[in-house]
C-alpha positions in Angstrom: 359.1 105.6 266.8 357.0 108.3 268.1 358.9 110.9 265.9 358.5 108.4 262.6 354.8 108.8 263.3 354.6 112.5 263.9 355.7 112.8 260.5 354.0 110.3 258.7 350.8 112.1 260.3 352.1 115.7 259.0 353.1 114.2 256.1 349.8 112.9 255.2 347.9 116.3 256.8 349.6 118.4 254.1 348.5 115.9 251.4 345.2 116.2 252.3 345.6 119.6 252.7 346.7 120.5 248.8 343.8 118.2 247.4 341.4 120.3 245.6 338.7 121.9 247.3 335.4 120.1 246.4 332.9 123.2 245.5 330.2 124.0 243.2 329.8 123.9 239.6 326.3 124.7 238.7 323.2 124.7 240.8 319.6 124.8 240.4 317.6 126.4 243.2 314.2 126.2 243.7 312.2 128.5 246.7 309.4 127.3 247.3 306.6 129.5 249.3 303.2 129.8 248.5 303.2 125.6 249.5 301.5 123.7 252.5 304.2 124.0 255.2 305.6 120.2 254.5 306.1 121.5 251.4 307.8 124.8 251.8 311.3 125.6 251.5 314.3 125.6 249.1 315.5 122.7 247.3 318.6 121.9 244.9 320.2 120.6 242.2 323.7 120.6 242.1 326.9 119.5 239.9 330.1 119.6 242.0 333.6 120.1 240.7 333.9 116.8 241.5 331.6 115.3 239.3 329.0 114.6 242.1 325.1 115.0 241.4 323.4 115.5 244.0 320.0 117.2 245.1 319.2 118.8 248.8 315.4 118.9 249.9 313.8 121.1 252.0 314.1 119.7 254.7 318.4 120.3 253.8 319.1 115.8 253.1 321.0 116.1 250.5 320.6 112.9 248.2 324.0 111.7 245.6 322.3 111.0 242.0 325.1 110.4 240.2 328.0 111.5 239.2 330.1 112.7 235.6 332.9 111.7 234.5 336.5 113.6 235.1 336.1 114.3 230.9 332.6 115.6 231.1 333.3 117.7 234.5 336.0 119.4 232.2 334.0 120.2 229.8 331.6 121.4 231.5 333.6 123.8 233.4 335.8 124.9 230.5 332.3 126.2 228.9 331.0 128.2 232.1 334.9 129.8 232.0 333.7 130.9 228.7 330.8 133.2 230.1 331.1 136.6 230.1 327.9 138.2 231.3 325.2 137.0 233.4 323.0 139.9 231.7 319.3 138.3 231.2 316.7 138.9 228.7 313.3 140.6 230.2 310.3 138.7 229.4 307.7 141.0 227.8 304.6 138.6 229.4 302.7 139.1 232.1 303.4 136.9 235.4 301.5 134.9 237.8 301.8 134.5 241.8 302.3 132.2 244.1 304.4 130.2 241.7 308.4 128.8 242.8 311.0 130.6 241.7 314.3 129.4 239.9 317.7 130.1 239.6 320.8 128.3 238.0 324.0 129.5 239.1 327.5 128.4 237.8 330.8 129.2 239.2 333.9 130.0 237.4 337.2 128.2 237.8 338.4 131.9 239.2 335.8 132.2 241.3 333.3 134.0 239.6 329.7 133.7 239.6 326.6 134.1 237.9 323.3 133.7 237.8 322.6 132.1 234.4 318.8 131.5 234.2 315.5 132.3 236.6 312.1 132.0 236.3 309.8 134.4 238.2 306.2 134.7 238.7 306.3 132.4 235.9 308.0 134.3 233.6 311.9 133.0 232.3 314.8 135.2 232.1 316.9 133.5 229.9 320.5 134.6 229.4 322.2 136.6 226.5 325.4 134.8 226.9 325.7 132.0 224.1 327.6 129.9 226.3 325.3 130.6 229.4 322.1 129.2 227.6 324.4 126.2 226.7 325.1 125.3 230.3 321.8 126.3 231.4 320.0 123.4 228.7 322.7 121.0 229.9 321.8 121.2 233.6 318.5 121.5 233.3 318.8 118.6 231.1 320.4 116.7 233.4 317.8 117.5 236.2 315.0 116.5 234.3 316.8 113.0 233.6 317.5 112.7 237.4 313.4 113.7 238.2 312.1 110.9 235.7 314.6 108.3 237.5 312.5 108.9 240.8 
C-alpha cells in the first residue's frame, strides 16, 4: 500500500512539475517618490501568462482584477514575439520634477525583454517598434479600464 502511494505522490509531483511556469507578460510600473511617505513606493500593473490581471501597491498586496481569456493571452503574446527593438523615441520637450515615472515592460515567449514605453520627468518615450506601441496602447488600455472600475 505504502509503495502504491509513493508513486501516486511522484506521479502527481512530476505533473505538477511540467505545468507551465506562471510568469509575466506585460507590466506597468510606477515609482513613486517625490509623495508623502504613505504614498511612496512602486506600484504595478501586471498581465500574466496566465491570463491573470492583477495590480501590487506599494505597500507589495497584490490585488487579482481580472483575467483574459486563453484566446486573448495568445494573442497578446504572439504580438510582443513580434518586437524587435525596444529602441525609444527622445522627446524634444522640456521635463518637469518630482513627477512618477513609468515603465511598461513585456517579456518574450524566449525570454526576452524590453522595455516598451516610459515616461520621465513628464516627458514619454514612446517606442519605434510598430508592434511595441501596439502592446503598449493595449495595456495601458486595459489599466485605465481596471482604474475607472475602482
Amino acid at each position: 500500500m505504502f509503495l502504491i502511494l509513493a508513486v501516486f505522490c511522484s506521479l502527481n509531483a512530476k505533473a505538477e512539475t511540467n505545468a507551465p511556469a506562471v510568469s509575466i507578460l506585460a507590466e506597468q510600473v510606477e515609482s513613486v517618490g517625490f509623495a508623502p511617505p504613505d504614498f511612496r513606493g512602486v506600484y504595478r500593473f501586471t498581465v500574466l501568462t496566465d491570463g491573470t490581471i492583477q495590480s501590487t501597491d506599494n505597500k507589495e498586496k497584490t490585488t487579482v482584477l481580472g483575467s483574459l481569456s486563453a484566446d486573448v493571452v495568445k494573442g497578446l503574446s504572439d504580438v510582443i514575439d513580434k518586437i524587435k527593438s525596444d529602441e525609444l523615441v527622445v522627446p524634444t520637450a522640456s521635463g518637469c520634477m518630482d513627477a512618477p515615472s513609468l515603465s511598461m515592460q513585456v517579456r518574450q515567449s524566449n525570454g526576452t525583454q524590453y522595455t516598451i514605453w516610459k515616461n520621465q520627468a513628464c516627458r514619454d518615450f514612446n517606442p519605434k517598434d510598430d508592434y511595441a506601441g501596439a502592446v503598449e496602447q493595449t495595456v495601458s488600455q486595459l489599466k485605465n479600464a481596471f482604474d475607472r472600475l475602482k
